[in-house]
VEXBAMAR-405488 format. One line per field, with one value per residue (C-alpha): y, z, x; residue in three letters; residue number from 0. Coordinates in nm, 2 decimals. Each point is the difference from the previous one (the first is absolute). Layout:
N
y	Y,... .
z	Z,... .
x	X,... .
residuo	ALA,... .
num	NUM,... .
END
This chain:
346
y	0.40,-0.29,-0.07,-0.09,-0.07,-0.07,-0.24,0.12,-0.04,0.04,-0.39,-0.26,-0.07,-0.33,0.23,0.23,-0.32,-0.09,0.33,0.02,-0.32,0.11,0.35,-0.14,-0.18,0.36,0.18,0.08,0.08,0.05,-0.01,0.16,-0.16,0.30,-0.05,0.26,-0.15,-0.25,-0.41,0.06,-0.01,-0.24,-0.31,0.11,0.12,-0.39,-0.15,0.23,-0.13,-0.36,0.13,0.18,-0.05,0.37,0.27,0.21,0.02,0.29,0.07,0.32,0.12,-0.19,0.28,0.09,0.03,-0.35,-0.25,0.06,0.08,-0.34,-0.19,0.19,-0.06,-0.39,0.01,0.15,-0.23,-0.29,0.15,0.04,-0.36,-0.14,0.16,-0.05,0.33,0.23,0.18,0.35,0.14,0.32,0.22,0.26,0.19,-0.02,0.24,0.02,-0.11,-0.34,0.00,0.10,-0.10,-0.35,-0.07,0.18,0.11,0.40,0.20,0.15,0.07,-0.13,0.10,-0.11,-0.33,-0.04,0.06,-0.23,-0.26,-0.01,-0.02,-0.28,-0.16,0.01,-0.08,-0.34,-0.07,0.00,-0.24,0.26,-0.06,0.26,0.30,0.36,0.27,0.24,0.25,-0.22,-0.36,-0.15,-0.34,-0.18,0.10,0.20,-0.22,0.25,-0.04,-0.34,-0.35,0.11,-0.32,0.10,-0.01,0.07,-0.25,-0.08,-0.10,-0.43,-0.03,0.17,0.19,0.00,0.36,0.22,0.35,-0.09,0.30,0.27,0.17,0.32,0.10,0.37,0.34,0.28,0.22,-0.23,-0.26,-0.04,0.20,-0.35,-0.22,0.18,-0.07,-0.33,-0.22,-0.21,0.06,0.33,-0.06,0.32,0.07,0.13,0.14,0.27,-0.02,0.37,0.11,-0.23,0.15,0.35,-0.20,-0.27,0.16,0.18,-0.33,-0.25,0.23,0.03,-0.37,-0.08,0.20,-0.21,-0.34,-0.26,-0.05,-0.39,0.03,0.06,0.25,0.03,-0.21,0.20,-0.18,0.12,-0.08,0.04,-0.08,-0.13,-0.10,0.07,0.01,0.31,0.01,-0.06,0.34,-0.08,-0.26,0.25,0.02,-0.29,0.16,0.28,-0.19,-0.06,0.35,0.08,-0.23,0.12,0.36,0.03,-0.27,-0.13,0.24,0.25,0.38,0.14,-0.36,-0.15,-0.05,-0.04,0.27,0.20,-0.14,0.07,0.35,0.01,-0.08,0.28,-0.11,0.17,0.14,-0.41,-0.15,0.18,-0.11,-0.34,0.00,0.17,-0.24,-0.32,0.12,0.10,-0.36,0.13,-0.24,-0.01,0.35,0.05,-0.25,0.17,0.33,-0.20,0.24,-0.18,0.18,-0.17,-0.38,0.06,0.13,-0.34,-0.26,-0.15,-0.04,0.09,-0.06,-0.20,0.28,0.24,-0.28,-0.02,0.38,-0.02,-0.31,0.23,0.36,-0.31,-0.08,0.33,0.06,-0.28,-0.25,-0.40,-0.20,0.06,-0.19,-0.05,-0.05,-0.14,0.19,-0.22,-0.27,-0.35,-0.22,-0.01,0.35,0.08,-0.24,0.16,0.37,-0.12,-0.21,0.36,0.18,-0.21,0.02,0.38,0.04,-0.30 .
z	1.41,-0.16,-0.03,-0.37,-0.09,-0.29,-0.13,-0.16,-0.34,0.00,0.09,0.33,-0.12,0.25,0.27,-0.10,0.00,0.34,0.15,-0.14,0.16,0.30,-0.01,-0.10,0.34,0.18,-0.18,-0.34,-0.26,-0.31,-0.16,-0.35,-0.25,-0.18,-0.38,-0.13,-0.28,0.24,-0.01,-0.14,0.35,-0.12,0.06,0.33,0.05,-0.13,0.30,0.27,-0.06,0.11,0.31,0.13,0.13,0.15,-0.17,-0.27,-0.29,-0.22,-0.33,0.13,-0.30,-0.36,-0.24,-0.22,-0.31,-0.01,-0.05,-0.15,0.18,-0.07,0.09,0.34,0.08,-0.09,0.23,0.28,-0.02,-0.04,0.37,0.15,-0.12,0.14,0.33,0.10,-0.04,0.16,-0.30,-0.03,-0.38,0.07,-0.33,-0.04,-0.30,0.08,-0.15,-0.35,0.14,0.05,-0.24,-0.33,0.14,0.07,-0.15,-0.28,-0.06,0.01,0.31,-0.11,0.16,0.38,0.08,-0.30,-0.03,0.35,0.00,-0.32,0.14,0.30,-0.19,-0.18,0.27,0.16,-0.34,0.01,0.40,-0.11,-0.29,-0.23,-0.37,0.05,-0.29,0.09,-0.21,0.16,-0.11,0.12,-0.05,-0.24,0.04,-0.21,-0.24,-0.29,-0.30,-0.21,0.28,-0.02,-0.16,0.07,0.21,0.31,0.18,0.35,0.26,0.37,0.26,0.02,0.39,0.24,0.24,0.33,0.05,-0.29,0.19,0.04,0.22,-0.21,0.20,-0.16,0.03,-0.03,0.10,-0.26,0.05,-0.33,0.07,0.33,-0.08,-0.25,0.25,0.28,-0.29,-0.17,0.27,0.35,0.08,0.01,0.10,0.00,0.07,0.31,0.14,0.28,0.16,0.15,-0.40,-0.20,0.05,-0.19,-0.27,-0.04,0.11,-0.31,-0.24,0.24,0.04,-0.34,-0.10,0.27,-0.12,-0.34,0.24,-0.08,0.34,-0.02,-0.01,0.37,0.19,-0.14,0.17,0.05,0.05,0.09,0.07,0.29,0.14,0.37,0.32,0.34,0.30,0.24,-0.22,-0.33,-0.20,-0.16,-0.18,-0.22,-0.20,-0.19,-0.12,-0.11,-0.36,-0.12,0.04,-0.16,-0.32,-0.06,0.08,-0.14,-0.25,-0.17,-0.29,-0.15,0.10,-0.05,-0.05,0.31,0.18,0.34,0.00,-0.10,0.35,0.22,-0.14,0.04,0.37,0.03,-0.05,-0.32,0.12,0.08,-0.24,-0.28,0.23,0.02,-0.39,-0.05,0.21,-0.13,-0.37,0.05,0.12,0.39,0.16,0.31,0.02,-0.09,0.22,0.27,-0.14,0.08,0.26,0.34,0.04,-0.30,0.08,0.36,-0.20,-0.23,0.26,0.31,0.15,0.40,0.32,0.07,0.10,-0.28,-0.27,0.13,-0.06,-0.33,-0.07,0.08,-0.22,-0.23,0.01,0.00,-0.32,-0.14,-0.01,0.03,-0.03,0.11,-0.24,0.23,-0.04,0.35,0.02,0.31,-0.11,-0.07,0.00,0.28,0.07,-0.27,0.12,0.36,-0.15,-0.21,0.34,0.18,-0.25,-0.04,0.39,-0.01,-0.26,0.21 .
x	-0.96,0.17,0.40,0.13,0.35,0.24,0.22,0.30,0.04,0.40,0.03,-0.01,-0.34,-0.02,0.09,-0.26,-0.28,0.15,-0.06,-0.36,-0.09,0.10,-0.15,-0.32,0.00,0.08,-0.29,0.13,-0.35,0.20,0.31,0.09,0.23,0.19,0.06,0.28,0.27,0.01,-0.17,-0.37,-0.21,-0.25,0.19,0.13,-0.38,-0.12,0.25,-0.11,-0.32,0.08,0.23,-0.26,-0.37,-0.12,0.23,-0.12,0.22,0.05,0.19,0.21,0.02,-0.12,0.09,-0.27,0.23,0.11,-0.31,-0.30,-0.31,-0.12,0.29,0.05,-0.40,0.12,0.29,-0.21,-0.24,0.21,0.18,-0.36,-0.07,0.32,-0.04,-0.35,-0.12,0.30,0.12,0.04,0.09,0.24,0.07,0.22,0.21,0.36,0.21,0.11,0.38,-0.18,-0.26,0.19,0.36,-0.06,-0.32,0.00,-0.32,-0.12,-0.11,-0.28,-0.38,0.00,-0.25,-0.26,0.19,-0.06,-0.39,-0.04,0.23,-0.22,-0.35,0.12,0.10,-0.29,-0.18,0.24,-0.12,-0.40,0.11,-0.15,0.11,0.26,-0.10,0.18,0.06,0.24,0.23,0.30,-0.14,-0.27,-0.08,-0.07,0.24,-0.14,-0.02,0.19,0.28,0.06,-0.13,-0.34,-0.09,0.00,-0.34,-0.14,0.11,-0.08,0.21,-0.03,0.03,-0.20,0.14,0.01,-0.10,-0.17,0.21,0.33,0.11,0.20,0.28,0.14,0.37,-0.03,0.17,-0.13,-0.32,-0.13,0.08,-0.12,-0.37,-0.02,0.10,-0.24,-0.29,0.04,0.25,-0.09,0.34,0.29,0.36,0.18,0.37,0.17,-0.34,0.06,-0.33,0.00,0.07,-0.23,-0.29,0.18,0.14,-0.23,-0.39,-0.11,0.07,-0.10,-0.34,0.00,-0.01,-0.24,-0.27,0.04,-0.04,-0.21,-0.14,0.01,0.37,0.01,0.20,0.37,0.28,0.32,0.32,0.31,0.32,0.19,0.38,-0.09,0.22,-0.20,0.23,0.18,0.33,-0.07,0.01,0.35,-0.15,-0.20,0.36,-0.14,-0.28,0.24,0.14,-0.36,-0.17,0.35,-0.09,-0.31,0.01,0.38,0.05,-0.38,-0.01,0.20,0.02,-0.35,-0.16,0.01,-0.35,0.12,0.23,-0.30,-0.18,0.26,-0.01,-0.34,0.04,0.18,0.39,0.10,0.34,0.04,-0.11,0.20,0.33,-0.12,-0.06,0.33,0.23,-0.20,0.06,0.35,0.10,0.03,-0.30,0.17,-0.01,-0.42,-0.07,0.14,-0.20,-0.32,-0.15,-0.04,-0.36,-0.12,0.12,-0.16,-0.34,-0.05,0.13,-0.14,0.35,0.06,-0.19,-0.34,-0.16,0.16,-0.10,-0.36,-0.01,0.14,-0.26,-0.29,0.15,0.02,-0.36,-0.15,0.17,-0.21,0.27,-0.16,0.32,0.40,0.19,0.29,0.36,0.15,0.35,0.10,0.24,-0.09,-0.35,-0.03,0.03,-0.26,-0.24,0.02,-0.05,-0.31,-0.14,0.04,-0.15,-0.31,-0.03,0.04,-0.32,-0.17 .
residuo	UNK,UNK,UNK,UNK,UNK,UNK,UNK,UNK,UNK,UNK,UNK,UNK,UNK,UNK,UNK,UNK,UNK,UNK,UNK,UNK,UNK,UNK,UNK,UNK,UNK,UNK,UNK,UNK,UNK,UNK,UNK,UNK,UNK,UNK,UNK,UNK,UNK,UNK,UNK,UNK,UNK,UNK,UNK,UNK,UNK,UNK,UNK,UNK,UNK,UNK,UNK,UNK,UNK,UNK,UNK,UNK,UNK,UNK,UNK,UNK,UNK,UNK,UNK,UNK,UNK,UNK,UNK,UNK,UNK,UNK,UNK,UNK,UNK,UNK,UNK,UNK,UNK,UNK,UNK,UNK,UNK,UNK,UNK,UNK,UNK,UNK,UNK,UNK,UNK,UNK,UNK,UNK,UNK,UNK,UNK,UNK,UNK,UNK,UNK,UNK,UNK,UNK,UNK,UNK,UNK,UNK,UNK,UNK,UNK,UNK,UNK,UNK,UNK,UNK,UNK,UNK,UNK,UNK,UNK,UNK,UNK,UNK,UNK,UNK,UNK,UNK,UNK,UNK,UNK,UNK,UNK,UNK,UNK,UNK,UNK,UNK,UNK,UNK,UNK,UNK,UNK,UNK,UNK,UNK,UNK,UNK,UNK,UNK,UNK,UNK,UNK,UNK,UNK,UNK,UNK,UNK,UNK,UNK,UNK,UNK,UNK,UNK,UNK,UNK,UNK,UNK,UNK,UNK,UNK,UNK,UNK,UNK,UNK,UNK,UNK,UNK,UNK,UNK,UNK,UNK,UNK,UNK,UNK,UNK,UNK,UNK,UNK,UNK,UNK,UNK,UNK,UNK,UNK,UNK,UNK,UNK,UNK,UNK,UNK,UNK,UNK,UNK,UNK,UNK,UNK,UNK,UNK,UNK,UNK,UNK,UNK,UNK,UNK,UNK,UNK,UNK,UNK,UNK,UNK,UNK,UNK,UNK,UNK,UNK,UNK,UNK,UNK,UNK,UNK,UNK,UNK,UNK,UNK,UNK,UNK,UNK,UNK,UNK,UNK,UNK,UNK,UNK,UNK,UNK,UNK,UNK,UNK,UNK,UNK,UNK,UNK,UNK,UNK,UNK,UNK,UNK,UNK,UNK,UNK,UNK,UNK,UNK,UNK,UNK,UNK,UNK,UNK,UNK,UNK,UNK,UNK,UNK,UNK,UNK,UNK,UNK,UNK,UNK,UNK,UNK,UNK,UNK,UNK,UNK,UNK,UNK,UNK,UNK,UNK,UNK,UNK,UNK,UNK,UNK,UNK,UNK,UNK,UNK,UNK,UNK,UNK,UNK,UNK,UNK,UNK,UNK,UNK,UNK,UNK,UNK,UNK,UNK,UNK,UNK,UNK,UNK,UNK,UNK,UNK,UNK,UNK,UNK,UNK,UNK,UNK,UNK,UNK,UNK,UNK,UNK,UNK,UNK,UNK,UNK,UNK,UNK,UNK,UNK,UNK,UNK,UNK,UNK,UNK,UNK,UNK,UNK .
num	0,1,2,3,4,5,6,7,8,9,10,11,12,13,14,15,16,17,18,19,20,21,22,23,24,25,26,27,28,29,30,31,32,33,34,35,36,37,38,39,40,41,42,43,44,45,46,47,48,49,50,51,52,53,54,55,56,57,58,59,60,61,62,63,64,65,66,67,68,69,70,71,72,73,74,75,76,77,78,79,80,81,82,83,84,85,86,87,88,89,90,91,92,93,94,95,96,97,98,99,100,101,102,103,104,105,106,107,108,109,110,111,112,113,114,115,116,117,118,119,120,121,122,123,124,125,126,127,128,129,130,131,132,133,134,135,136,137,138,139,140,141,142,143,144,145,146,147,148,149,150,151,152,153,154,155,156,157,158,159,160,161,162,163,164,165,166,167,168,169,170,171,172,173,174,175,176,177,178,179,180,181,182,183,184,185,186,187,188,189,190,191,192,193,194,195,196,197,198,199,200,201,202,203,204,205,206,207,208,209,210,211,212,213,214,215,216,217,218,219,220,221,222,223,224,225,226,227,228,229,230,231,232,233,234,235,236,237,238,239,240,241,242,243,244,245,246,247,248,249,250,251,252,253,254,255,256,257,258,259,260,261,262,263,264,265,266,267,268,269,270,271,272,273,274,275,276,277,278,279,280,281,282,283,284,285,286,287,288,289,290,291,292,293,294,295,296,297,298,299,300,301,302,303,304,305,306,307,308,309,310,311,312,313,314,315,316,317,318,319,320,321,322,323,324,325,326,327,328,329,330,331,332,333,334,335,336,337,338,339,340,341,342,343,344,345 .
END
């Protein structure tokens, strides 16, 4: 199993390169660079690249809404290029609070866009003369929609790779069959291990029996709060104001995707409360409503022993990466939980 991380895209971005320096020493294999309505992730992305020799480094999420398909296959290559080969293109949708709130562009079609968006990219990688027709994308542009000159082009540089691995962000039965099918990569949210398998089995099942074989077997990353010691179970109140976010405050009533995935774990009665406080101004409040059981499910936070169980429930639930997020204090408290963490999985 490898150990990911991810830099925070709230600020202290020097700090951030600092601690992945210094993790990559401990055993760190990737780290993720978020992009929300936050700095774009490519430049951050671009200066990892020269801080770094080992690491892996992962766009955690590009939207698919926000760059063409050919720009983002560009960009991707352009990250491969600039790290020697240790690029890994991570797409997701966002919401439509992101997507038409600060972007302004419609949230329409995931999934299609997100097949198309990874053909061309693909298309882009093999410097093929990029031609798709889609339902969501035509390129080149139709004559009759524009000056009629465009023509077929190729990418000029050669890539280092031809498959750039695709990562996946994905939660819905959909969504995740299409990721199962057409991606190298699937990075889920808040995965309870001893759950997935109900929520997740038929569409992952479903999408593998569309597989093209020379894809490989599907990586799945996940993401994980982690302290390992005797007395550290107080700590999972950190974790507490971001399953509160996402399950109480990322969407509106009836649109919200991970409120829909804690329900479907089996916390209905919770989830509404969490919703309800969020959306009523009272975060405090749905934090605190944050069922222990389910913090203790998604982390890797307590004893050696206990977190080496947890690794292996991990595992057999098909998980290949923990994309960690130290809760002890400080670097080098971070850098001593990743260091016990790579000795745990050996």
């Amino acid at each position: 199993m490898k150990i990911g991380t991810a830099v925070s895209y709230s600020g202290g971005f020097a700090d951030s390169v600092a601690d992945v320096v210094e993790l990559e020493k401990a055993g760190l294999d990737v780290v993720f660079v978020p992009e929300a309505y936050s700095f774009d992730a490519v430049s951050q992305l671009g200066y990892l690249a020269a801080k770094t020799e080992r690491v892996q480094l992962a766009s955690g999420i590009f939207q698919i809404y926000t760059r063409t398909p050919t720009l983002t296959a560009m960009t991707a290559a352009g990250l491969d290029f600039v790290s020697d080969g240790r690029f890994i293109l991570g797409l997701g949708a966002s919401g439509p609070q992101v997507i038409e709130g600060f972007h302004g562009v419609k949230y329409d079609a995931p999934l299609g866009r997100t097949r198309e968006i990874v053909e061309v990219c693909r298309q882009v990688w093999r410097r093929e003369r990029v031609v798709h027709e889609g339902r969501h994308y035509t390129i080149p542009l139709p004559p009759e929609q524009g000056s009629g000159l465009g023509k077929p082009l190729k990418l000029i540089n050669h890539p280092v790779r031809e498959r750039i691995p695709v990562l996946l962000a994905s939660i819905g039965p959909k969504n995740v069959a299409l990721t199962a099918e057409i991606a190298e990569g699937w990075q889920p949210i808040f995965f309870h291990p001893e759950k997935a398998a109900d929520v997740w089995g038929a569409s992952l099942a479903e999408g593998k029996a569309k597989r093209d074989p020379a894809l490989g077997e599907l990586d799945t990353y996940v993401t994980v709060a982690l302290a390992i010691g005797d007395d550290v179970e107080a700590l999972l109140d950190h974790v507490r104001p971001v399953v509160a976010l996402y399950v109480g405050g990322m969407g509106a009533r009836g649109k919200n995707f991970y409120n829909d995935l804690a329900c479907r774990y089996g916390y209905e009665a919770e989830a509404k409360l969490i919703q309800d406080l969020y959306l009523d101004g009272k975060k405090e409040e749905a934090a605190a409503a944050v069922p222990l059981e389910l913090l203790r499910a998604i982390s890797l936070v307590g004893p050696a022993g206990y977190v080496k169980e947890r690794l292996a429930a991990f595992a057999e639930a098909g998980a290949t990466t923990v994309i960690v997020n130290p809760l002890q204090p400080g670097r080098e408290g971070r850098v001593a939980a990743v260091s016990q963490l790579r000795e745990l999985i050996g």
